[in-house]
ROKE-121902 format. One record per residue: residue number from 1; y, z, x of N, C-alpha, C in turn. Coordinates in pm, 1 decimal. Atoms other than C-alpha are relative to their C-alpha. Example, Ala and Ser with C-alpha at 12.3 -4.5 7.8 and 13.67 -1.06 7.14 Angstrom:
2
> i;n_py;n_pz;n_px;ca_py;ca_pz;ca_px;c_py;c_pz;c_px
> 1;-119.0;0.0;89.0;-450.0;780.0;1230.0;120.0;0.0;90.0
> 2;-119.0;-6.0;-82.0;-106.0;714.0;1367.0;109.0;73.0;-77.0
//
This chain:
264
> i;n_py;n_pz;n_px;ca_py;ca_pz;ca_px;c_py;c_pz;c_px
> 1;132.3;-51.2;36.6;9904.9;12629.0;-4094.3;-77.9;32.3;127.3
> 2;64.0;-59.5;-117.8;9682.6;12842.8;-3836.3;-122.4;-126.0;-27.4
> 3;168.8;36.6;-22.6;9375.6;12630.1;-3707.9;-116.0;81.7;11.8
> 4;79.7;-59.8;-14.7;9067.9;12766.9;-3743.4;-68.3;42.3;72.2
> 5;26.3;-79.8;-99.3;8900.2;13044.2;-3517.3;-126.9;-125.1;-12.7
> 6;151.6;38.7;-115.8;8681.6;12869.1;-3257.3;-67.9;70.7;11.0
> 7;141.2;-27.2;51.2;8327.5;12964.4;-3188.9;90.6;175.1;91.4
> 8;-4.5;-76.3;-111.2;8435.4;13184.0;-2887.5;135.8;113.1;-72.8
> 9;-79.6;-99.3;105.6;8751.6;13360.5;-3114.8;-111.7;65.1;-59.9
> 10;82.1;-52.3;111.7;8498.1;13437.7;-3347.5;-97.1;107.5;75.2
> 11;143.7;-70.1;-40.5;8256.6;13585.0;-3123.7;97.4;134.4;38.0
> 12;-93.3;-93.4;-8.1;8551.6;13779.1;-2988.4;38.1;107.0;-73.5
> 13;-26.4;-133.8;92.4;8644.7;13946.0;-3293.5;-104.1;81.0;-67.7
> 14;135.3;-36.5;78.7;8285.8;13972.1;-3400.1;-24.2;154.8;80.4
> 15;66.8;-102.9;-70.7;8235.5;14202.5;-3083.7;163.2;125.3;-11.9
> 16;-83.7;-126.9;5.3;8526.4;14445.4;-3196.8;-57.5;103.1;-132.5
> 17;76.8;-34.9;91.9;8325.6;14507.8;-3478.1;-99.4;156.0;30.6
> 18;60.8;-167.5;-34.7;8150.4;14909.1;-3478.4;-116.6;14.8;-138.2
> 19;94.9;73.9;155.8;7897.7;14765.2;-3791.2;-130.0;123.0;134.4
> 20;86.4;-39.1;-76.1;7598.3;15013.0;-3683.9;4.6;106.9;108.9
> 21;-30.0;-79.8;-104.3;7793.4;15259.6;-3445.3;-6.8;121.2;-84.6
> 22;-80.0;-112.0;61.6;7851.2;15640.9;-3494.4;94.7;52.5;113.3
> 23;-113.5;-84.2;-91.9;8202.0;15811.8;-3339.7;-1.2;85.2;-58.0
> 24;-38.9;-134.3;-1.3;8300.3;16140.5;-3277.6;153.5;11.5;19.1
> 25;-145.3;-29.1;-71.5;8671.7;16183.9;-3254.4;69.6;144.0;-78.8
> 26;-63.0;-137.0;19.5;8813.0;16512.6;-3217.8;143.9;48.0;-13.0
> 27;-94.9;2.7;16.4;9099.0;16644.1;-3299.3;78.0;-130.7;-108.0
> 28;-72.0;119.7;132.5;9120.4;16373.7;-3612.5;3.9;-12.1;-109.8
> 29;-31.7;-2.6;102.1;9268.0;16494.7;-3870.0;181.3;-10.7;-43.7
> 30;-138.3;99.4;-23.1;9647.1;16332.9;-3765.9;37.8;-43.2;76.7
> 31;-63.9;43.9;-141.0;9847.4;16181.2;-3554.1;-130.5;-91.0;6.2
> 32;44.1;140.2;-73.6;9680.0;15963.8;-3300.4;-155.5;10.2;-44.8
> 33;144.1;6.3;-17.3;9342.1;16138.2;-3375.9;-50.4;-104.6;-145.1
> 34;10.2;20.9;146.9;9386.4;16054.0;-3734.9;-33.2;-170.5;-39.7
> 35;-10.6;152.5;-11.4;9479.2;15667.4;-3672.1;-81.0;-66.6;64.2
> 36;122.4;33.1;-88.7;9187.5;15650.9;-3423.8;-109.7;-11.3;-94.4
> 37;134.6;-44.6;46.0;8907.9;15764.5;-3653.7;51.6;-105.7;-126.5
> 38;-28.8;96.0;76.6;9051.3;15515.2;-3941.5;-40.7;-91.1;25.5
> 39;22.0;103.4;-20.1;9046.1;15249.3;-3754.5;-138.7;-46.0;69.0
> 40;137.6;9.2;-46.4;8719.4;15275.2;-3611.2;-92.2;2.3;-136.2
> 41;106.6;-21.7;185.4;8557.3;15358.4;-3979.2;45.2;-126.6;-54.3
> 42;-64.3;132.9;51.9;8780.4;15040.0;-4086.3;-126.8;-74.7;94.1
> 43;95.5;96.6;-79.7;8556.9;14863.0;-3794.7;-113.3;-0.7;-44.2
> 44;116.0;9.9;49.1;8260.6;14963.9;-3966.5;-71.4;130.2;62.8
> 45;64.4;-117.1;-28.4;8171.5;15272.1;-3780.7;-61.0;141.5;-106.1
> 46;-14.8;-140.3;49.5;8020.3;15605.3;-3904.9;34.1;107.9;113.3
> 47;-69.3;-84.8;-110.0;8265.3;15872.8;-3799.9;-3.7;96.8;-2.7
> 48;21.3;-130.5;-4.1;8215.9;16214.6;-3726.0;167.2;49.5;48.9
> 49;-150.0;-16.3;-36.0;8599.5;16396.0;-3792.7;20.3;175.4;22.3
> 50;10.2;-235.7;-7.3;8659.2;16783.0;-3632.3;122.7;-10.3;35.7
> 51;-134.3;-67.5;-52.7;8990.1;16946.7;-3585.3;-34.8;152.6;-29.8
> 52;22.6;-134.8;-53.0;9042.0;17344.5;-3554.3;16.0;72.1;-198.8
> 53;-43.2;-74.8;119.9;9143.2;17423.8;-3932.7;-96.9;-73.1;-127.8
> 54;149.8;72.6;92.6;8842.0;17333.0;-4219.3;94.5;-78.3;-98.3
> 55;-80.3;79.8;127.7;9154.0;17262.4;-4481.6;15.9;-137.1;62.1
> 56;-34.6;134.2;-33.2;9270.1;17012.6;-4240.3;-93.1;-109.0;11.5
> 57;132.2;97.6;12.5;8894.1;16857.6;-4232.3;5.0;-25.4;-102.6
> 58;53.3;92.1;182.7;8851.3;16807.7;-4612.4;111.8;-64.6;-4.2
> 59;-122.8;58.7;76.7;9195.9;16664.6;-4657.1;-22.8;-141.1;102.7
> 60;-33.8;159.9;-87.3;9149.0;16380.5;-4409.3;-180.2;-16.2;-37.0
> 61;93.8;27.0;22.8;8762.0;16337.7;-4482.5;8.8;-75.4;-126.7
> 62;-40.5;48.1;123.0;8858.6;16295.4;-4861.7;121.9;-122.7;-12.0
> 63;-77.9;131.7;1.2;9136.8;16055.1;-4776.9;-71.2;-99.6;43.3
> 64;53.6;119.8;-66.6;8918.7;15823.3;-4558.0;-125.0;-33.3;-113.4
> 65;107.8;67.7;107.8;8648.8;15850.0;-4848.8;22.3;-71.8;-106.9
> 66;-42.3;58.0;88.2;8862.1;15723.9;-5092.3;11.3;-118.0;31.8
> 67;-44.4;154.9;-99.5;8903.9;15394.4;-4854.0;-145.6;-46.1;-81.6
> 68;145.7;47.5;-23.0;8506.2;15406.4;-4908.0;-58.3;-17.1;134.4
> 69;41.2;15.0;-157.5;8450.3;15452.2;-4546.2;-48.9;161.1;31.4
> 70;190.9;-164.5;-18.8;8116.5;15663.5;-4364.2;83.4;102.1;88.7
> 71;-66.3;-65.4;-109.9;8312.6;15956.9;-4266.4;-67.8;150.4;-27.0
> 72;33.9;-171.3;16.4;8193.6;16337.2;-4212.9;80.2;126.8;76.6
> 73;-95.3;-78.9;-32.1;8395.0;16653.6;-4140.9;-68.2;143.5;64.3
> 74;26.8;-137.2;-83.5;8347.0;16941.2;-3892.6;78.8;72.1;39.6
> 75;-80.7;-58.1;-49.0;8573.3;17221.2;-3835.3;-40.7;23.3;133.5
> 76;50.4;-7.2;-105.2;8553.6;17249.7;-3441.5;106.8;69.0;51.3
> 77;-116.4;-27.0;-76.0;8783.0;17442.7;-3202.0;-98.5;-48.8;172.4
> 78;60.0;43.7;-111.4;8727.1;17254.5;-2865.2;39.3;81.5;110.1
> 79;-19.6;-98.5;-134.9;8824.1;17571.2;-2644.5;-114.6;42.8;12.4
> 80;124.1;-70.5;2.3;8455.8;17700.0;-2761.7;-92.1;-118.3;25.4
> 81;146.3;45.7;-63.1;8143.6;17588.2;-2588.8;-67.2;-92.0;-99.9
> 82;99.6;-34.6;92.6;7947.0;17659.0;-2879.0;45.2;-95.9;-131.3
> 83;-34.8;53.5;47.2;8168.8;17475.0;-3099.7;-19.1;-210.5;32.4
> 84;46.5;120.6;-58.3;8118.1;17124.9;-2877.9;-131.7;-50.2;-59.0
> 85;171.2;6.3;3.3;7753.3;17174.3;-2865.3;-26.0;-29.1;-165.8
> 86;34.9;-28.5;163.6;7742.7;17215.7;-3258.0;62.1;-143.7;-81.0
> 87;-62.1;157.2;66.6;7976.9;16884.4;-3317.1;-73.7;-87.2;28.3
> 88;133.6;90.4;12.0;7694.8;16697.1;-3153.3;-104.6;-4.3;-79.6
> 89;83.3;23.4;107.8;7458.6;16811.5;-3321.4;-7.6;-46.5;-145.1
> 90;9.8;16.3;178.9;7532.2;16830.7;-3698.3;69.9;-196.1;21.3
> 91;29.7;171.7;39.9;7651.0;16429.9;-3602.4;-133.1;-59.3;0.4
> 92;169.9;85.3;-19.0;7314.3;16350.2;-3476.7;-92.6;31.8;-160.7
> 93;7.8;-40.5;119.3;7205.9;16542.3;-3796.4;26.9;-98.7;-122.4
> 94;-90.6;80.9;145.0;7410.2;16351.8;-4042.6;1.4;-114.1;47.7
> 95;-49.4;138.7;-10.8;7455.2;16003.2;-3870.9;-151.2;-35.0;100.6
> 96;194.2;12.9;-123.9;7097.0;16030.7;-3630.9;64.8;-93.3;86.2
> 97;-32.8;72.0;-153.3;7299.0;15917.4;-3308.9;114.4;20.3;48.2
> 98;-95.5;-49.1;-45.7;7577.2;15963.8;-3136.3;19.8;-184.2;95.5
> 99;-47.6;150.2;-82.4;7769.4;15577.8;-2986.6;123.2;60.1;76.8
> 100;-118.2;-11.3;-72.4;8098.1;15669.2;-2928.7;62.0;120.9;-0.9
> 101;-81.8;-175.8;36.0;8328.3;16033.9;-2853.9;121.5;-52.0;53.0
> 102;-140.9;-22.4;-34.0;8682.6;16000.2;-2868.6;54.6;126.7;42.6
> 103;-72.8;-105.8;-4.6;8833.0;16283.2;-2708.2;107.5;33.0;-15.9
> 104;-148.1;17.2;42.4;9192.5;16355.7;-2869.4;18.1;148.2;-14.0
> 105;-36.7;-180.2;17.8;9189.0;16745.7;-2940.0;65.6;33.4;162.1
> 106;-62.8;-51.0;-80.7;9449.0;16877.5;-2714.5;107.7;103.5;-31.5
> 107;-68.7;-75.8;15.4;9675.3;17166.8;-2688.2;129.9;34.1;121.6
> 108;-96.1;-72.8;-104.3;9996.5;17341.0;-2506.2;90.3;64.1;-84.4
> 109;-60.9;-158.4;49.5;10102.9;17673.5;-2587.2;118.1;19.8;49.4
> 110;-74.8;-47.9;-59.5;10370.4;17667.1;-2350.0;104.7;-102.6;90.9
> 111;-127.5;124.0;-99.3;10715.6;17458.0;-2209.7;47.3;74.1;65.4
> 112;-71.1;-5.1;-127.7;10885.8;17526.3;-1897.1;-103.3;18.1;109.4
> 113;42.4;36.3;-149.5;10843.3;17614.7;-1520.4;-152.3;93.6;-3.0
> 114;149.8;-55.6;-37.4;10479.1;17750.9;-1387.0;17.0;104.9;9.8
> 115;20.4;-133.2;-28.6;10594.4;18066.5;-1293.7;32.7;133.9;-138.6
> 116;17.9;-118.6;129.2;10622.9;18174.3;-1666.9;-105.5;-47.9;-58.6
> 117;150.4;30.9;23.1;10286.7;18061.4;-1703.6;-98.3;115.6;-30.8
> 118;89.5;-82.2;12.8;10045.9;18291.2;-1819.7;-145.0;1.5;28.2
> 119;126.9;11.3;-42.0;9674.4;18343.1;-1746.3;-59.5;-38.2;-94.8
> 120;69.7;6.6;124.6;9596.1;18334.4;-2096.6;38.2;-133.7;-81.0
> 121;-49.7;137.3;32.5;9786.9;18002.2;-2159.5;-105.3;-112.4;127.5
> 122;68.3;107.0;-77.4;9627.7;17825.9;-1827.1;-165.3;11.6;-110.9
> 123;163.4;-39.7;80.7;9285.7;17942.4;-1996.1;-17.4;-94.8;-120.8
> 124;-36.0;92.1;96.5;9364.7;17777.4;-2316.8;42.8;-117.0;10.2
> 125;-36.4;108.7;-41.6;9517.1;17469.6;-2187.1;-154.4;-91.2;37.8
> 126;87.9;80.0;-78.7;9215.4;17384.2;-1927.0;-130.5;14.2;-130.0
> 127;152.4;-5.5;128.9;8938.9;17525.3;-2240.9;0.5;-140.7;-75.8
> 128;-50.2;82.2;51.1;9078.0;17277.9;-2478.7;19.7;-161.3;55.1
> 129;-22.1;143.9;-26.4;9205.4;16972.4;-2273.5;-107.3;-66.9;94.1
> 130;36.7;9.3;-116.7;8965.1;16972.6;-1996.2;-178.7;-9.9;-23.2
> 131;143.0;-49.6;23.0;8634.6;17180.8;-2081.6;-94.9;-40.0;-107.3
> 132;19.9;40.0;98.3;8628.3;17065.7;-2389.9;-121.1;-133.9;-100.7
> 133;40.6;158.8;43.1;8543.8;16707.1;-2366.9;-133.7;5.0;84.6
> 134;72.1;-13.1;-124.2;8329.8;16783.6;-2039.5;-144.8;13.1;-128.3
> 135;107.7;-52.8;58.0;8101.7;17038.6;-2287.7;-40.6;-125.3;-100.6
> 136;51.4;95.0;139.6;8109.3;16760.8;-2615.1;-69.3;-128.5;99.5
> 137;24.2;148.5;-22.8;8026.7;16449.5;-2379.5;-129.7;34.7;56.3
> 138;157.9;-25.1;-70.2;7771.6;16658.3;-2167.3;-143.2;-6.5;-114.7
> 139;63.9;-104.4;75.3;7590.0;16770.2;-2473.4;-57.6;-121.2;-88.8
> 140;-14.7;57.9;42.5;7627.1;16450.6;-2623.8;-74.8;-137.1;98.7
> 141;13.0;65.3;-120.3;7482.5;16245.6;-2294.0;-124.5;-54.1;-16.6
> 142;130.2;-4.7;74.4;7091.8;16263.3;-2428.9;14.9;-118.8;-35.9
> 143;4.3;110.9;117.3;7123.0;16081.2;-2750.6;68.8;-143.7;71.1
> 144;-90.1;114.0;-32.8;7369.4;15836.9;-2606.0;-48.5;-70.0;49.1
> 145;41.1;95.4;-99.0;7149.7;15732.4;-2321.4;-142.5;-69.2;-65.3
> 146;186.9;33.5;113.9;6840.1;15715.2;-2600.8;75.9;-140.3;9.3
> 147;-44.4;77.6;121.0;7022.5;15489.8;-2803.4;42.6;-144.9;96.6
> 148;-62.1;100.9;-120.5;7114.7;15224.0;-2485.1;140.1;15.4;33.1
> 149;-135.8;-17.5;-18.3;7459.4;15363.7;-2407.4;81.6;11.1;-109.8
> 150;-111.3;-1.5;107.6;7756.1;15403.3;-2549.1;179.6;1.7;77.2
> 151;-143.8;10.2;-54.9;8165.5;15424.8;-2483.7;73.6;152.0;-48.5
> 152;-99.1;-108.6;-41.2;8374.7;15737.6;-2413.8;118.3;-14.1;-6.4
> 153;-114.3;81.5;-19.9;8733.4;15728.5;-2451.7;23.7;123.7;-20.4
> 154;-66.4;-108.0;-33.0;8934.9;16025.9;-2334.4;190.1;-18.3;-18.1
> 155;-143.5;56.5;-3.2;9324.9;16098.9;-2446.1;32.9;79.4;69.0
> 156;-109.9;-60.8;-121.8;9531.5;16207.6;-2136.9;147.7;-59.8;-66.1
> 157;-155.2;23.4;68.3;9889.5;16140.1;-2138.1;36.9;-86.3;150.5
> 158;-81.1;8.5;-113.5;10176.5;16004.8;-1901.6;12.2;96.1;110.7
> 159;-30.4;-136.3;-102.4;10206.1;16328.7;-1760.2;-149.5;10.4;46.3
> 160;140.8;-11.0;-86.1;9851.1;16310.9;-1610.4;22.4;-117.2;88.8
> 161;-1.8;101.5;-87.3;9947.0;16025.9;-1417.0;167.0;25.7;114.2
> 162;-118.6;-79.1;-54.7;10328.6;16174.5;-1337.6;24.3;110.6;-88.7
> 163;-71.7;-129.7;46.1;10418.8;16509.9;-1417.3;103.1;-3.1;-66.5
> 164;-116.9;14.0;142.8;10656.7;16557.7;-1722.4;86.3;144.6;17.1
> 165;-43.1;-120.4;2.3;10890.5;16836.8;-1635.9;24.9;108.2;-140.9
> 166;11.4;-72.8;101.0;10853.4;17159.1;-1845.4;-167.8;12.4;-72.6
> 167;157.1;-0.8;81.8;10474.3;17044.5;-1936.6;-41.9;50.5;130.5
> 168;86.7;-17.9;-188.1;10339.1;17150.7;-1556.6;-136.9;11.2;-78.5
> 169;108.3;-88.5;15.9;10024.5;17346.4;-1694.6;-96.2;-164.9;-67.7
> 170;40.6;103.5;93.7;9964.2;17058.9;-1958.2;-42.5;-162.7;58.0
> 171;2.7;117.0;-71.8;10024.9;16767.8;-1694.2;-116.5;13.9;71.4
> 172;101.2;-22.4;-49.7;9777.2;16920.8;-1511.8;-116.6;13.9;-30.6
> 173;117.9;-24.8;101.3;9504.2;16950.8;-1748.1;-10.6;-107.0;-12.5
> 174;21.1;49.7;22.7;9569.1;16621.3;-1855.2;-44.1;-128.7;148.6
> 175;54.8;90.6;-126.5;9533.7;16475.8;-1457.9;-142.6;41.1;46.8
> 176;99.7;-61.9;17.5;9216.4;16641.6;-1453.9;-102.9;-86.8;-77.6
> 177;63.2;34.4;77.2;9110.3;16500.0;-1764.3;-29.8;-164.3;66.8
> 178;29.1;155.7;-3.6;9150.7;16116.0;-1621.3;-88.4;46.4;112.2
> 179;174.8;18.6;-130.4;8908.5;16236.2;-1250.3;-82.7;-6.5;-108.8
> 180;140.0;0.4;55.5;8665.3;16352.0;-1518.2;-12.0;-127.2;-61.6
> 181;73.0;148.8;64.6;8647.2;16028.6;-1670.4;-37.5;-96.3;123.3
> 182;21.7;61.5;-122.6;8647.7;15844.3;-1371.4;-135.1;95.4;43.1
> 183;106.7;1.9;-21.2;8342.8;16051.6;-1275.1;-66.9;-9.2;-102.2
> 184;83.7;78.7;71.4;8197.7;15997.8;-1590.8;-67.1;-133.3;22.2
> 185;35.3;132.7;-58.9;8190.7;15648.3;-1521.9;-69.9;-18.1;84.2
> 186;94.8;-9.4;-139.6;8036.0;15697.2;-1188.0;-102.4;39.0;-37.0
> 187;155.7;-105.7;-20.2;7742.6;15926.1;-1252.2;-56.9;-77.5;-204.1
> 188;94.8;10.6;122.5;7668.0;15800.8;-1631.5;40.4;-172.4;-15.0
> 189;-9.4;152.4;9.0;7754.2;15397.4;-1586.3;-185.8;-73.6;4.1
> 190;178.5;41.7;-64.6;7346.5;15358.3;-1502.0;-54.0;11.9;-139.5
> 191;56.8;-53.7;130.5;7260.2;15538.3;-1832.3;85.0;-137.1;-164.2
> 192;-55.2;76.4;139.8;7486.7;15252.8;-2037.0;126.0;19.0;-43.6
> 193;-76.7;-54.2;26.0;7766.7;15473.3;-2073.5;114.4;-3.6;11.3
> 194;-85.1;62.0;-82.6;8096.4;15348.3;-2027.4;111.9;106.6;-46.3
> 195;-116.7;-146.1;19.4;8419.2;15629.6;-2003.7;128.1;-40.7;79.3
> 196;-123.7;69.0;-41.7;8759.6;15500.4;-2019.2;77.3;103.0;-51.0
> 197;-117.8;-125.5;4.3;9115.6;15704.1;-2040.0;123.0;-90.2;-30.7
> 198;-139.4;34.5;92.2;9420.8;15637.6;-2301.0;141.6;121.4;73.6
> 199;-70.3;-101.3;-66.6;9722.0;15808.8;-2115.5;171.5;-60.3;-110.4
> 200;-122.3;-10.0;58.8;10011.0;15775.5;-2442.2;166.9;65.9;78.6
> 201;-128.1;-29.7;-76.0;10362.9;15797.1;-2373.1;29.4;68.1;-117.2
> 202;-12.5;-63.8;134.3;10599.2;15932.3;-2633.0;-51.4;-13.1;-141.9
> 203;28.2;27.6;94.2;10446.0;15896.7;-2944.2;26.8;95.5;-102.9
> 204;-22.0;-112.0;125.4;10563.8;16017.2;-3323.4;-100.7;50.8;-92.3
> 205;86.9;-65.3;48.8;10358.3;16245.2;-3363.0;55.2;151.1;-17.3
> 206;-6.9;-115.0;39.1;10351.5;16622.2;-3531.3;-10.9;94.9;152.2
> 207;43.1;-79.2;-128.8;10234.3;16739.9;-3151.1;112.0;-7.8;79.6
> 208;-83.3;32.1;-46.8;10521.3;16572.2;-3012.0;117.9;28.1;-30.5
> 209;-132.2;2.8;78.3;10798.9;16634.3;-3232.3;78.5;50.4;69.8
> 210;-116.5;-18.9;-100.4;11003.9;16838.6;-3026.0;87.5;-71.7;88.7
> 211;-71.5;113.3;-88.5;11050.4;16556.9;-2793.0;46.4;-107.2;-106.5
> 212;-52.0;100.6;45.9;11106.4;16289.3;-3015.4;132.9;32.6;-115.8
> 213;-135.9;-6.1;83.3;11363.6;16484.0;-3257.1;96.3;20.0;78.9
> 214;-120.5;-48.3;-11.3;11582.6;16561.1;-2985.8;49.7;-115.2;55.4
> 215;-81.0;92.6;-5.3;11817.7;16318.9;-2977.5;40.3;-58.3;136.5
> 216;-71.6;33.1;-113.5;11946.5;16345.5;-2591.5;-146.4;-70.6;88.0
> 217;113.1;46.8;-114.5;11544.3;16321.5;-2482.8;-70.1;-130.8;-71.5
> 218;27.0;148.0;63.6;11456.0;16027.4;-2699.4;45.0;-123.8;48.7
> 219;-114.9;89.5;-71.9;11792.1;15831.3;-2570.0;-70.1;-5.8;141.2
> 220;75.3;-15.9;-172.2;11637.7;15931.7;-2193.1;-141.1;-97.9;0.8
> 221;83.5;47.8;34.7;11330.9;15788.4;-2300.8;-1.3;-190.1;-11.3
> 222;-61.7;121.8;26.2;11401.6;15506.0;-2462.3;109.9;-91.7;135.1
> 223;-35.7;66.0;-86.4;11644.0;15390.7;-2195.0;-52.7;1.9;135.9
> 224;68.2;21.1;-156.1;11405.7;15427.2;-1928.6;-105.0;-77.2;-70.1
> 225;124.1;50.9;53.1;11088.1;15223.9;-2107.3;112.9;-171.9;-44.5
> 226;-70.5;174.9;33.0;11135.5;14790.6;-2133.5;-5.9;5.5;-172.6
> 227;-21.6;13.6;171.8;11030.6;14826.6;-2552.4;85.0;157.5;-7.9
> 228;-106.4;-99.3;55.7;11295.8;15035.7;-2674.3;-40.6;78.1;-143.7
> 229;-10.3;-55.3;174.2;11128.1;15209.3;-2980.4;-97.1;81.0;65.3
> 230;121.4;-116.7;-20.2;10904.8;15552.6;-2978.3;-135.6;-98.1;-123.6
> 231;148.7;77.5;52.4;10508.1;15454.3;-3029.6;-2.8;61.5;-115.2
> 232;23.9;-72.9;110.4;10368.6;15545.2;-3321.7;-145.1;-11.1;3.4
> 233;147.1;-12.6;-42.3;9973.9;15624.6;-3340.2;-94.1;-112.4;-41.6
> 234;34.2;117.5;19.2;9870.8;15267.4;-3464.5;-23.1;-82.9;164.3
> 235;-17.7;68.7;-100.7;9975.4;15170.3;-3125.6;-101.9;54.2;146.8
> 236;124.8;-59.4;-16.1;9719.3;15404.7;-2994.3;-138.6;-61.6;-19.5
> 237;147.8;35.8;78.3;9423.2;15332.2;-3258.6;-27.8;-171.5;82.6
> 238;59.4;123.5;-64.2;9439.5;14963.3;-3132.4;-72.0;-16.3;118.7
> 239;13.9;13.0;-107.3;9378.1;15024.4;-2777.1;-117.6;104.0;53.0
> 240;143.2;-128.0;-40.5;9089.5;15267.2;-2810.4;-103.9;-71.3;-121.3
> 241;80.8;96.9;73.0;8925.7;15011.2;-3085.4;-82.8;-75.7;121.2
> 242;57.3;48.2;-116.9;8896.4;14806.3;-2774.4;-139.9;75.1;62.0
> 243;99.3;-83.7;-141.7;8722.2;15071.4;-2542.1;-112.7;37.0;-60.8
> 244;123.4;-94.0;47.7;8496.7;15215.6;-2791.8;-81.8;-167.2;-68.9
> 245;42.8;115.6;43.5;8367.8;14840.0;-2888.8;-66.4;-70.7;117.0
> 246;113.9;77.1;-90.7;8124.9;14583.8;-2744.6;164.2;-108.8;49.8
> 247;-80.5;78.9;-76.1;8460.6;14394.2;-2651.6;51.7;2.1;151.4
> 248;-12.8;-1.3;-129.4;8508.6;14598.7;-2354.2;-146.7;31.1;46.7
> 249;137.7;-54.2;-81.9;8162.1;14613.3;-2220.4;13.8;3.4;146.1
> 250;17.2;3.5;-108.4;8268.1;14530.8;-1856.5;106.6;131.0;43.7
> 251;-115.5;-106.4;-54.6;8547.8;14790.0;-1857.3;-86.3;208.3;-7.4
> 252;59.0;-168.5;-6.4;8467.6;15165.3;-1751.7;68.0;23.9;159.9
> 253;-19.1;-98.5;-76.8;8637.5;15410.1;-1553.6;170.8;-60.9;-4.7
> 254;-79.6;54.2;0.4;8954.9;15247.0;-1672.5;114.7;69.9;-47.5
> 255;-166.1;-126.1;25.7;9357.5;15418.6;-1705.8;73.0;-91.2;-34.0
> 256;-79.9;178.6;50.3;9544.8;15242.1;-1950.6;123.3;90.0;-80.0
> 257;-77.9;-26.9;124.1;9839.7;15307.4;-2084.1;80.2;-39.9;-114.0
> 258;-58.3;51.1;168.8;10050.1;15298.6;-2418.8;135.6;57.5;5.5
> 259;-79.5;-78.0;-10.7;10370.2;15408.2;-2336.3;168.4;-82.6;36.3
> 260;-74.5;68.5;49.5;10600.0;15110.4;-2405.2;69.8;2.8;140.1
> 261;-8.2;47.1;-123.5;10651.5;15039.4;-2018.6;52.6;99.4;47.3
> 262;-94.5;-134.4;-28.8;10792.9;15381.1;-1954.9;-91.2;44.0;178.0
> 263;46.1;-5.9;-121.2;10623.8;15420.8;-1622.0;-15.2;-127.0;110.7
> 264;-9.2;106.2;-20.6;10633.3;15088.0;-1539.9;134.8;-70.3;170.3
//
């Protein structure tokens, strides 16, 4: 039989608690974004949910309402400015505040070497993975600092920390994405604001699939990483519960990863 949570357990799990918060997480209507914005609405949050396609907003809005959990839906494409700017608002609108922005909307148009890179792919890459979060967090920076702070949590990858051959364009967008958090941290830590960075390894996800169905790069995988199994986006949602919660209050400007020791 478990003994019962001490004062200091208790207070522990009390402060993972999002009772009173509102998130933004983009790009969450599957995958990791999907398992993110669940589990934060499970915490008690109200969540503001955008991805690029409106069907794919009602179908995950209407699933999380059936839970009975405070969720609202915005079609957003995070390559547009105007689109950022507009996901802040209509949350502040609908939830009157803005606590936490998950950034998870990411894209790549394009595998192999750089020099079949296009202009119109770098463009799209850096709009999307880069500009994206910059425009929603700037825009979003106001309210946040009203309200006494809040927590940031940006998804980069492995390949922002080492280059993933065949992703170049993508690795690079996503090493990008961890400075900007790291200056987040710097320049908005005064305001309350704390901006940490999830850098996933393989995970089975719809974005990923290519890598994880092929059999020879899975095996590669897998026998280079100490846990031997591909993540799955649970293994995600836990570790960004943390960041966007009063549990990490001392942590900011922090690179964490999830990637089952594969860099390790």
């Amino acid at each position: 039989m478990h003994e019962p949570l001490t004062s200091p357990q208790a207070d522990a799990l009390a402060r993972l608690r999002l009772d009173g918060k509102v998130a933004i997480v983009t790009g969450g209507t599957r995958g990791i974004g999907l398992a993110i914005a669940t589990t934060l609405a499970r915490a008690g949050a109200r969540v503001t949910i955008s991805s690029r396609k409106a069907e794919h907003v009602d179908a995950a809005v209407a699933a999380l309402r059936a839970e009975g959990l405070s969720v609202f839906g915005m079609p957003a494409h995070m390559g547009q400015a105007a689109d950022a700017h507009e996901l802040a608002a209509r949350t502040v609108e609908h939830f009157d505040g803005i606590d936490i922005i998950v950034n998870n909307a990411a894209t790549n148009p394009i595998f192999g070497p750089l020099q079949q890179a296009s202009d119109e792919a770098f463009d799209k890459i850096f709009a999307v993975n880069l500009k994206g979060p910059l425009e929603l967090c700037r825009t979003a920076h106001t309210v946040m600092a009203q309200r006494g702070g809040g927590s940031i949590v940006n998804l980069s990858s492995i390949g922002g920390v080492s280059p993933e051959a065949g992703l170049g364009l993508y690795s690079v967008s996503k090493a990008a994405l961890i400075s900007l958090t790291k200056v987040m941290a710097q320049e908005w830590g005064a305001d309350g604001i704390r901006a940490n960075v999830i850098c996933p390894g393989l995970i089975k996800t719809k974005f990923s699939k290519a890598l994880w169905q092929d059999a020879q790069i899975a095996d590669q995988v897998l026998g280079h990483q100490p846990i031997r199994r591909i993540g799955v986006p649970d293994d995600v949602a836990g570790l960004a519960l943390f960041l966007a919660s009063d549990a990490s209050s001392y942590c900011t400007g922090g690179v964490y990863m999830v990637d089952g020791g594969y860099l390790t």
